[in-house]
DOPA-256835 format. One record per residue (C-alpha): residue number from 1; residue in one letter; z, y, x. Coordinates in Angstrom, 3 decimals. Last residue first. Layout:
BEGIN
nr_rest_pz_py_px
NUM_A_Z_Y_X
...
This chain:
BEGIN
nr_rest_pz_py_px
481_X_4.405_-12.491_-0.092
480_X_7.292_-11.381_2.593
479_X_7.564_-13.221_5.813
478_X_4.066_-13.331_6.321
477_X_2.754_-16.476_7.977
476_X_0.605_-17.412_4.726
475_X_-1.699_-14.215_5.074
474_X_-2.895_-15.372_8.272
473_X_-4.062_-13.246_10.916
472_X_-7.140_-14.593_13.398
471_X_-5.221_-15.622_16.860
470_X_-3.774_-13.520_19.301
469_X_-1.013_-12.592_17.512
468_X_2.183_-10.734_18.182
467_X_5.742_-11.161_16.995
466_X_8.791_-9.657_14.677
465_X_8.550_-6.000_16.445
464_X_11.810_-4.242_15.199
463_X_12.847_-1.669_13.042
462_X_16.104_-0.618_11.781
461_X_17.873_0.865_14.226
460_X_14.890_3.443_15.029
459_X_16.260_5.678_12.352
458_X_13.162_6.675_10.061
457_X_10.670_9.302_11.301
456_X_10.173_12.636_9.893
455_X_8.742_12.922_6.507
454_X_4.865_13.719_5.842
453_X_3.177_16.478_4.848
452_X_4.853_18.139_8.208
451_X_1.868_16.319_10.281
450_X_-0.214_19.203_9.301
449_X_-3.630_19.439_7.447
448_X_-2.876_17.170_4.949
447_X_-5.933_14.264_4.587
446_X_-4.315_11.195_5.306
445_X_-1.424_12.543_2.564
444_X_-4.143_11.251_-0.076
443_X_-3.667_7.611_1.218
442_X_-0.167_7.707_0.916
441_X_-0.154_9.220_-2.584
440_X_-2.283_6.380_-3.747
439_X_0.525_4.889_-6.260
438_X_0.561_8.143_-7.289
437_X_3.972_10.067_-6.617
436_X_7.202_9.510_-8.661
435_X_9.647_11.688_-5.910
434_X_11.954_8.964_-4.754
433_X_8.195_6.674_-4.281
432_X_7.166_9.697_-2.236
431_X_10.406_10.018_-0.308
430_X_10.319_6.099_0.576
429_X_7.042_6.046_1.211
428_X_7.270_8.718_3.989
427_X_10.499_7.712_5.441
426_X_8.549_3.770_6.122
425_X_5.561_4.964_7.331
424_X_7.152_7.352_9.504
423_X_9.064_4.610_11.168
422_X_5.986_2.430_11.379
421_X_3.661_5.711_12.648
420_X_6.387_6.104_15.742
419_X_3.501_6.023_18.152
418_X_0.441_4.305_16.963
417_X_-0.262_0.982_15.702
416_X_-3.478_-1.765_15.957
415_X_-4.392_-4.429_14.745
414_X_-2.183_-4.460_11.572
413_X_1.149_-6.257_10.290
412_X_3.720_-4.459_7.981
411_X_6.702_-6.051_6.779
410_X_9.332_-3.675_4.945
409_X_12.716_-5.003_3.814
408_X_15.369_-3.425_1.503
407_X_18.340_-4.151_2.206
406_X_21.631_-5.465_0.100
405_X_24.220_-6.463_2.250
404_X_26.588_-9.626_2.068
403_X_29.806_-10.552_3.219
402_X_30.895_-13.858_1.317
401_X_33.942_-14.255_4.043
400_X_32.510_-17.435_5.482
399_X_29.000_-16.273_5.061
398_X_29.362_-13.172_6.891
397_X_26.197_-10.852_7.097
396_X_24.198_-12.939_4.470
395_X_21.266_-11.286_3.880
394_X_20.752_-9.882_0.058
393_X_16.725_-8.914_-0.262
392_X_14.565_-6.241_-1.675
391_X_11.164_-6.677_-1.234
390_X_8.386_-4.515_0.530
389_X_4.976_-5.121_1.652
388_X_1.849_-4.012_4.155
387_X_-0.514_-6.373_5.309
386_X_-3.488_-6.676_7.400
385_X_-3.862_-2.779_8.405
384_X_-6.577_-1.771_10.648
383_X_-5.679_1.197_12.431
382_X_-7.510_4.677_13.131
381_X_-6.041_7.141_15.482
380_X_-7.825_6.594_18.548
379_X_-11.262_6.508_16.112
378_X_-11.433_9.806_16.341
377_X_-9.072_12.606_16.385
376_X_-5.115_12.840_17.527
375_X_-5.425_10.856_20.856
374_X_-7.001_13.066_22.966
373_X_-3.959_15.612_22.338
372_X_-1.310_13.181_23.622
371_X_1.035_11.716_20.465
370_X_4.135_12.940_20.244
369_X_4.684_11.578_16.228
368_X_1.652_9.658_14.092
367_X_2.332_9.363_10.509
366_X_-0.539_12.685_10.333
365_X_-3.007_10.838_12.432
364_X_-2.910_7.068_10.677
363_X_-6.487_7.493_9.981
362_X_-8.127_4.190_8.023
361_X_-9.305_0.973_7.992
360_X_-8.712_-0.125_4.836
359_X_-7.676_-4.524_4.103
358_X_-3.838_-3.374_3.044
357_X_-3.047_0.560_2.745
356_X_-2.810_0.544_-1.017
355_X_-0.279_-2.422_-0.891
354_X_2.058_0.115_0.846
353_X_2.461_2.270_-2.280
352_X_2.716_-0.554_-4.611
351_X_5.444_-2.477_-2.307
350_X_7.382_1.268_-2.480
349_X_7.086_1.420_-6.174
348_X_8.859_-2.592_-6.574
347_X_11.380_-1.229_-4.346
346_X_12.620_1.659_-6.844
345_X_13.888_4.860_-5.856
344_X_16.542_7.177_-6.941
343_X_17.024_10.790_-5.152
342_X_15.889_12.213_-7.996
341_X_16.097_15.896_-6.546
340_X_18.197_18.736_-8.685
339_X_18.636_21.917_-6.648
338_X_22.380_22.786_-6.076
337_X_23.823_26.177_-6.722
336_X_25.187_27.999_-3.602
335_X_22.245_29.973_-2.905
334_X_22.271_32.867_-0.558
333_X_24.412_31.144_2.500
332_X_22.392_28.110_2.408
331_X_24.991_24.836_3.651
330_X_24.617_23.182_7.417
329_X_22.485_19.931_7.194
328_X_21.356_19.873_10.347
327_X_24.054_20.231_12.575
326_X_26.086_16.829_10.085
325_X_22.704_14.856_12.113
324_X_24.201_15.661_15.258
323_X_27.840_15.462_14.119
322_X_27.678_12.418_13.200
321_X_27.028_10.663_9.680
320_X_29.160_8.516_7.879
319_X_32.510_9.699_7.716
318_X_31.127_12.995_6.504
317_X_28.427_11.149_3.943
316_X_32.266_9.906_2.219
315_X_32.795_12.279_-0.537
314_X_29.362_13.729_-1.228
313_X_27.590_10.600_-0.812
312_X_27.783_9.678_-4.516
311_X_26.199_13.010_-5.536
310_X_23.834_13.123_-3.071
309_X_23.973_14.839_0.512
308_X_21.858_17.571_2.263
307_X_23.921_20.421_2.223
306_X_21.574_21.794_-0.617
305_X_22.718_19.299_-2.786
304_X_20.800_16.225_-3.786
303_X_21.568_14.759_-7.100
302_X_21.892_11.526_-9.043
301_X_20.566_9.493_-11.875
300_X_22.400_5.829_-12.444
299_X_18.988_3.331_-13.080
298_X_19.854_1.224_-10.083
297_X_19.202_1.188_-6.795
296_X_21.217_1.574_-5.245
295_X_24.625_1.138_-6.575
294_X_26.442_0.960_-2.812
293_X_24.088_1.836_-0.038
292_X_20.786_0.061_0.146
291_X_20.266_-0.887_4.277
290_X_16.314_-0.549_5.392
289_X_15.207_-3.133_7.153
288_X_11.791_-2.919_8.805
287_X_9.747_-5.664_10.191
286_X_6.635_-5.390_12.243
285_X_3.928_-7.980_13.215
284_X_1.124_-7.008_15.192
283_X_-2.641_-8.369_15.438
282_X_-5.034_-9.211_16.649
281_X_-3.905_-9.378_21.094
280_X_-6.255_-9.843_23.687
279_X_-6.189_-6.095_24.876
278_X_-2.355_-5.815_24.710
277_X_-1.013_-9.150_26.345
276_X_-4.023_-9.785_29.012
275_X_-5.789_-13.366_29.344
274_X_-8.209_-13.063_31.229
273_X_-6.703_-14.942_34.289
272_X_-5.690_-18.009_31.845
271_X_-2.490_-18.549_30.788
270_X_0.572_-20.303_32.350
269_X_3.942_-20.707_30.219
268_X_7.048_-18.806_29.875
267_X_9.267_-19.182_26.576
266_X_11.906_-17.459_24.470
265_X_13.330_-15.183_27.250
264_X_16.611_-14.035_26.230
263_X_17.634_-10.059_26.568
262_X_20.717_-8.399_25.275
261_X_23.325_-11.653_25.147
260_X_22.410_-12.736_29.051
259_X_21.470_-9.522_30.478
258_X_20.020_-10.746_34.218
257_X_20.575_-14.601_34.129
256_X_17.551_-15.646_31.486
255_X_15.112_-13.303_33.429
254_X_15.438_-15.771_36.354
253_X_15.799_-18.663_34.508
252_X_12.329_-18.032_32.453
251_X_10.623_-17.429_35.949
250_X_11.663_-20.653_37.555
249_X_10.848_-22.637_34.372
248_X_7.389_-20.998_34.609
247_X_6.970_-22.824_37.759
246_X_6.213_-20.256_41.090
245_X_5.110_-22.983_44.540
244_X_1.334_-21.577_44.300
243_X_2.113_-17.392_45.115
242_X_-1.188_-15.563_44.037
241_X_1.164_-13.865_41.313
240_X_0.895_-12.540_37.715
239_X_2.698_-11.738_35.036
238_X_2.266_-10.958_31.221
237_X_4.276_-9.371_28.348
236_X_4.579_-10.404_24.628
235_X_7.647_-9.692_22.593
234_X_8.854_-12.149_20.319
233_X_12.183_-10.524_18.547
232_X_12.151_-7.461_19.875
231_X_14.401_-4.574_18.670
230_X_13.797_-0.703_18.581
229_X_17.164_1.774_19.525
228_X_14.807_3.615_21.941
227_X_11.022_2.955_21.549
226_X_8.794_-0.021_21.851
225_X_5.586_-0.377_23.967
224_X_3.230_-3.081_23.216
223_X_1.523_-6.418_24.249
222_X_3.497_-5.695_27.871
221_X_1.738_-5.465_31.130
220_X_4.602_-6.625_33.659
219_X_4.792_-5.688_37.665
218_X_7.221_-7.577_40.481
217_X_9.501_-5.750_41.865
216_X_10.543_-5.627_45.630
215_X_12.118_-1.855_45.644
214_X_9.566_0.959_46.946
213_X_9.303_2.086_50.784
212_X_6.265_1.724_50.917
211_X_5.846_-0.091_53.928
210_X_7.885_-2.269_51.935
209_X_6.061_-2.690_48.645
208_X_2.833_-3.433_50.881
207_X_4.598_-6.160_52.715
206_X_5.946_-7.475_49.302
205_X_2.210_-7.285_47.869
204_X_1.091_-9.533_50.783
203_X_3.823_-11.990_50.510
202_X_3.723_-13.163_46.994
201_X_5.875_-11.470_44.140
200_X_8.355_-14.431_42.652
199_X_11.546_-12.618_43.738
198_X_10.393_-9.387_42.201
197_X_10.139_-10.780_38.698
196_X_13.942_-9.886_38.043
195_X_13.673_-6.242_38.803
194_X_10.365_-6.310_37.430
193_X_12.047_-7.884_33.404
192_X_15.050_-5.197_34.137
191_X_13.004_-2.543_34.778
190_X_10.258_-3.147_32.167
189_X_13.453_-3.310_29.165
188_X_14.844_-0.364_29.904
187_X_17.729_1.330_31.368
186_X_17.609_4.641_32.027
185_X_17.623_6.779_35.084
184_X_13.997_6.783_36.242
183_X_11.767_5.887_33.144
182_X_10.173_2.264_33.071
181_X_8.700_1.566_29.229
180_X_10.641_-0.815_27.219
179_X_12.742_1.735_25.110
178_X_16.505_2.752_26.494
177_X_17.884_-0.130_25.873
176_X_20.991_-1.904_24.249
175_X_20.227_-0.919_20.866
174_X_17.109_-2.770_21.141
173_X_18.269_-5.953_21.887
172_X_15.771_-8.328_23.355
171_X_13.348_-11.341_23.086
170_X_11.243_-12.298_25.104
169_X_7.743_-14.241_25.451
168_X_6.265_-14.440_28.838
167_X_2.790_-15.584_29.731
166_X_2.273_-16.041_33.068
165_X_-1.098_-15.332_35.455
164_X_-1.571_-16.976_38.479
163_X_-3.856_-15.793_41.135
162_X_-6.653_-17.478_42.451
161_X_-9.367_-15.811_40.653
160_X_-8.852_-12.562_42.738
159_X_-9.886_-14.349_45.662
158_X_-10.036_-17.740_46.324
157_X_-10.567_-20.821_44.172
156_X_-10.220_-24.599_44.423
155_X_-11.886_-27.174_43.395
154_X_-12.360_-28.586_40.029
153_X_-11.084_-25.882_38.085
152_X_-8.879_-26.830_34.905
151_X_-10.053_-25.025_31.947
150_X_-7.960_-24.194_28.751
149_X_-4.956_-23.454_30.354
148_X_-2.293_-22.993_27.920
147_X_-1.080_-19.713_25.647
146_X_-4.772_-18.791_24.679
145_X_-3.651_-21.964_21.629
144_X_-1.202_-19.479_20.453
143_X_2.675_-20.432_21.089
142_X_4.796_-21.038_17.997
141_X_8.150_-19.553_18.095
140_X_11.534_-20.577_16.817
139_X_10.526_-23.251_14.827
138_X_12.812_-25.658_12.985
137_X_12.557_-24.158_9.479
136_X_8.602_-23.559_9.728
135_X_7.847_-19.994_8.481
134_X_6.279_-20.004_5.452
133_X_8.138_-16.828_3.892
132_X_10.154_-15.102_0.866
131_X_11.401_-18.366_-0.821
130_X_11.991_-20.304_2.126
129_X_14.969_-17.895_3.053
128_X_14.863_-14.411_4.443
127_X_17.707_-13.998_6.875
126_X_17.777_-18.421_7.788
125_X_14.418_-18.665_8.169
124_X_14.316_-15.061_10.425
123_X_16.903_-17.440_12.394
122_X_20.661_-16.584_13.520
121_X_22.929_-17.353_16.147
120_X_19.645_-17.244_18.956
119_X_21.139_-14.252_20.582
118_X_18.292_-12.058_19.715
117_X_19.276_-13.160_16.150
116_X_22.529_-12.364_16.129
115_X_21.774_-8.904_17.590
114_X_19.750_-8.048_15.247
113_X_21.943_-8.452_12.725
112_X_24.512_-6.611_14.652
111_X_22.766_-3.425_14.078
110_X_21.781_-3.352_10.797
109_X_25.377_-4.353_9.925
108_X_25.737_-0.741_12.045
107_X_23.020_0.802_10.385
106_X_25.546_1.631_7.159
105_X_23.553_4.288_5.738
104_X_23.723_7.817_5.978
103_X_20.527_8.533_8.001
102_X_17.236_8.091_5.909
101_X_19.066_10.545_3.376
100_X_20.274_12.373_5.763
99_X_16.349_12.735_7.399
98_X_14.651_12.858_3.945
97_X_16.629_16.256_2.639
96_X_15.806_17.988_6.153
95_X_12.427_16.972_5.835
94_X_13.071_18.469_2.299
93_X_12.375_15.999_-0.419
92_X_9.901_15.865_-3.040
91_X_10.720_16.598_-6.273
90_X_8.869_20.207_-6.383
89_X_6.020_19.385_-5.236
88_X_5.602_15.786_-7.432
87_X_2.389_17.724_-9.707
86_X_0.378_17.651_-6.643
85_X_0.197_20.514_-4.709
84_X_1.942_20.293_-1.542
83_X_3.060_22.930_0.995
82_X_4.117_21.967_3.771
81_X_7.751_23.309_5.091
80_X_7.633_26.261_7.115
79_X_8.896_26.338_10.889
78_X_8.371_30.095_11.758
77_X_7.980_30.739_15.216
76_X_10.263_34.131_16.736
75_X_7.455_36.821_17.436
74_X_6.900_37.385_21.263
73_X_7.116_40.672_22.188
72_X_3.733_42.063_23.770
71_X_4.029_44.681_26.055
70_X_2.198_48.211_25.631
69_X_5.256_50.820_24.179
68_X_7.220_48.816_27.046
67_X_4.806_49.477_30.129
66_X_4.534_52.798_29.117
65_X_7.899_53.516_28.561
64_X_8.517_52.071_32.177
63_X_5.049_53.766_33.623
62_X_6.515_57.303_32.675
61_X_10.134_56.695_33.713
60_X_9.139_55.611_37.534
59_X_6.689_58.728_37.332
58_X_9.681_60.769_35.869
57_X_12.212_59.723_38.709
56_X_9.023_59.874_41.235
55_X_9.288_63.833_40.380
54_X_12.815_64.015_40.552
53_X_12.667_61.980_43.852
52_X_10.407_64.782_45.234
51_X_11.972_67.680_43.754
50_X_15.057_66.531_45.147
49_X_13.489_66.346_48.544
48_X_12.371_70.194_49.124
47_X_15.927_71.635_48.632
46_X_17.538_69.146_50.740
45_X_14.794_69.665_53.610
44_X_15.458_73.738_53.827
43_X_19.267_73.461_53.688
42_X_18.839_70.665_56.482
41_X_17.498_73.470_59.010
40_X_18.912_76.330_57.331
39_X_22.482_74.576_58.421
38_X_21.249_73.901_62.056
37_X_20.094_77.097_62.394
36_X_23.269_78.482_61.234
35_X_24.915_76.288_63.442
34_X_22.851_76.967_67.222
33_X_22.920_80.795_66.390
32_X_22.513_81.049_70.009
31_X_21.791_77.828_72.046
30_X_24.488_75.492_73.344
29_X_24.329_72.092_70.229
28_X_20.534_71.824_70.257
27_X_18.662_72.325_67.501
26_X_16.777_68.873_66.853
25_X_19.239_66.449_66.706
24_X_22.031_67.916_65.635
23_X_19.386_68.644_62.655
22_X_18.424_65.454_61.812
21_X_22.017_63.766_61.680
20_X_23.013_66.487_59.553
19_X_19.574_66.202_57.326
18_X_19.858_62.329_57.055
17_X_23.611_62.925_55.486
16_X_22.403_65.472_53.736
15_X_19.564_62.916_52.321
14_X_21.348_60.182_51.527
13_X_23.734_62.376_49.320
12_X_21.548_64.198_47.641
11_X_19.482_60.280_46.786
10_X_22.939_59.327_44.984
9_X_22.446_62.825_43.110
8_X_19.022_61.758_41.785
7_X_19.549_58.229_40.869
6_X_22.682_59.481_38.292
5_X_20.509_62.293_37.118
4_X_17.717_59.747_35.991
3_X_20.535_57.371_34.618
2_X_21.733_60.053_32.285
1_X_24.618_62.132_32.556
């Protein structure tokens, strides 16, 4: 019995059932022959509905295998890797090859690094040494000469020119924050820095604030945004106020007494009214360390597998590596023989790979990640890049236990940098110096036609933003020569 037959003997039923009640109705009960008219009565309407609702049975069936022979089924989207062809195609890493590579390293001592230094245990001098960098030993932080009040009114102003405007330079920990940017829910940097700046807000912005409803917070335009898991060690943001009696001592105390160990405010001082932390800014300064596992690199050859892991990280990459990242590296089914990858690299062909970007301006599109649409043509995507090196370097982790870890560290510095183009700047030269590309292999992946040329972003652990400039760049402030 099919469904058609099922539908038409429930609709029978309904309809005897109307044709009793009908029929009492209409014949009346005392007249002659009252029951066999009443019976030919709903005899005559049960035998002329079925045909209807066998007939709208087929119409119903008609338009349903109509509608279904016409719809469009969406096809499931193939994710393809790019397809290179240079003479390095087949050496180059997977993306899912690059991202446990990128992955299974000991970020932790990464980690805590950064920490120390946020907390003001540790010094870049102290990390790098005098050899790598011209850093003055005793400075901390060197404020620009746009840091201080360059002209000193005579009389006094009103108006929009009366406000005061605050330079803040902080540093915080980015592994306890969900980014900088304000997002309902998390905890970021720009909600605890407003939170904290709220006390200092003048009286006609607090009224407005309250008729608003919204919480008494103060507002911040920060130099530039900084993802999940990314440190600061002398991030710029600015504040302003038309309140007279606010110090910069006042504000620094303030922030100081919020997160003390995941965000330390370096220095406050007053700036002038045009003075704005992203638009006035040169240049930025970003430093990437990138922890060498045990043996790397030397000259030993190894092997990727098709699970993802090398030779030497086949016995302990599970202790390593969650089980988020362990999802993506599930085994083929079809091919249990593993494909040969060098998966050695040497530092001194990553530094030649970066040096090729130095003194270009050029499009940073395809190392660009969630970027909006208007933003992926044009000059939005073109950066300026001052330097770009890498060294490999032994920081001291513990120096009374002679704890040590071998990284290698990336310093770039340009105008300008879009969203998550370090990180993929970093995976990306990493896989193509693995794979023995060109020493211009960077530059040629500029023009791929999809952003899967290049490797997916390296664990945000590792970078942070070293500092900002608002001065011309100079080549002897670089931590790395």
């Amino acid at each position: 019995m099919n469904n058609t037959t099922l539908v038409v003997c429930a609709n029978l039923r309904t309809l005897v059932r109307e044709g009793e009640n009908s029929s009492r109705d209409q014949v009346p009960r005392h007249s002659k022959g009252g029951a066999r008219a009443e019976a030919e009565c709903w005899m005559i309407q049960l035998c002329k509905r079925p045909v209807t609702v066998e007939l709208q049975s087929q119409i119903s069936r008609r338009k349903f295998v109509f509608s279904m022979e016409n719809a469009k089924i969406p096809h499931t989207k193939d994710y393809l890797h790019y397809n290179h062809t240079d003479s390095c195609r087949f050496s180059r890493w997977t993306s899912r090859e690059s991202y446990v590579f990128m992955y299974a390293r000991p970020w932790d001592k990464v980690v805590d690094l950064y920490s120390n230094v946020v907390n003001g245990k540790t010094t870049l001098h102290q990390l790098f040494g005098a050899k790598t960098h011209h850093i003055p030993v005793n400075t901390v932080i060197e404020p620009s000469d746009e840091s201080e009040i360059v002209i000193i009114p005579s009389q006094k102003r009103a108006g929009r020119w009366a406000r005061m405007n605050f330079k803040i330079i902080l540093s915080y920990h980015g592994g306890s924050f969900d980014g900088w940017q304000k997002q309902p829910g998390l905890n970021t940097v720009q909600e605890v820095i407003e939170k904290s700046l709220g006390k200092f807000v003048d009286e006609r912005k607090a009224g407005l604030l309250k008729d608003k409803g919204l919480p008494l917070e103060g507002n911040a335009v920060v130099a530039g945004r900084t993802d999940k898991g990314v440190t600061g060690f002398q991030q710029v943001c600015s504040f302003y106020t038309w309140r007279e009696d606010v110090r910069p001592q006042d504000i620094e105390d303030a922030i100081n007494s919020t997160l003390p160990g995941k965000l330390r405010v370096l220095s406050v001082s007053q700036v002038p009214r045009t003075f704005h932390p992203n638009f006035s800014a040169k240049w930025r300064r970003y430093l990437y360390i990138f922890p060498l596992n045990a043996g790397e690199p030397d000259e030993e050859d190894t092997t990727i597998f098709h699970d993802g892991k090398t030779s030497h990280q086949k016995d302990n990459c599970d202790d390593i590596i969650d089980g988020n990242i362990g999802s993506a590296v599930n085994k083929y089914i079809d091919d249990a023989e593993s494909i040969k990858k060098p998966t050695r690299f040497k530092v001194s062909k990553v530094n030649k790979l970066l040096q090729q970007l130095e003194g270009k301006l050029l499009s940073y599109k395809m190392f660009a990640r969630d970027t909006k649409p208007a933003r992926n043509t044009g000059p939005a995507t073109e950066c300026f890049i001052f330097h770009a090196r890498a060294a490999q370097l032994s920081l001291t982790i513990d120096m009374e236990k002679g704890e040590y870890l071998e990284v290698m560290c990336i310093e770039l510095v340009a105008n300008r940098f879009l969203r998550k183009m370090v990180r993929v700047l970093v995976a990306t030269s990493i896989r193509e110096a693995a794979a023995g590309a060109d020493d211009d292999a960077l530059i040629k992946l500029m023009d791929a036609t999809c952003r899967r040329a290049t490797a997916p972003p390296a664990p945000p652990d590792g970078l942070c933003l070293v500092d900002v400039g608002y001065n011309d760049f100079d080549s002897q402030t670089c931590l790395i020569l």
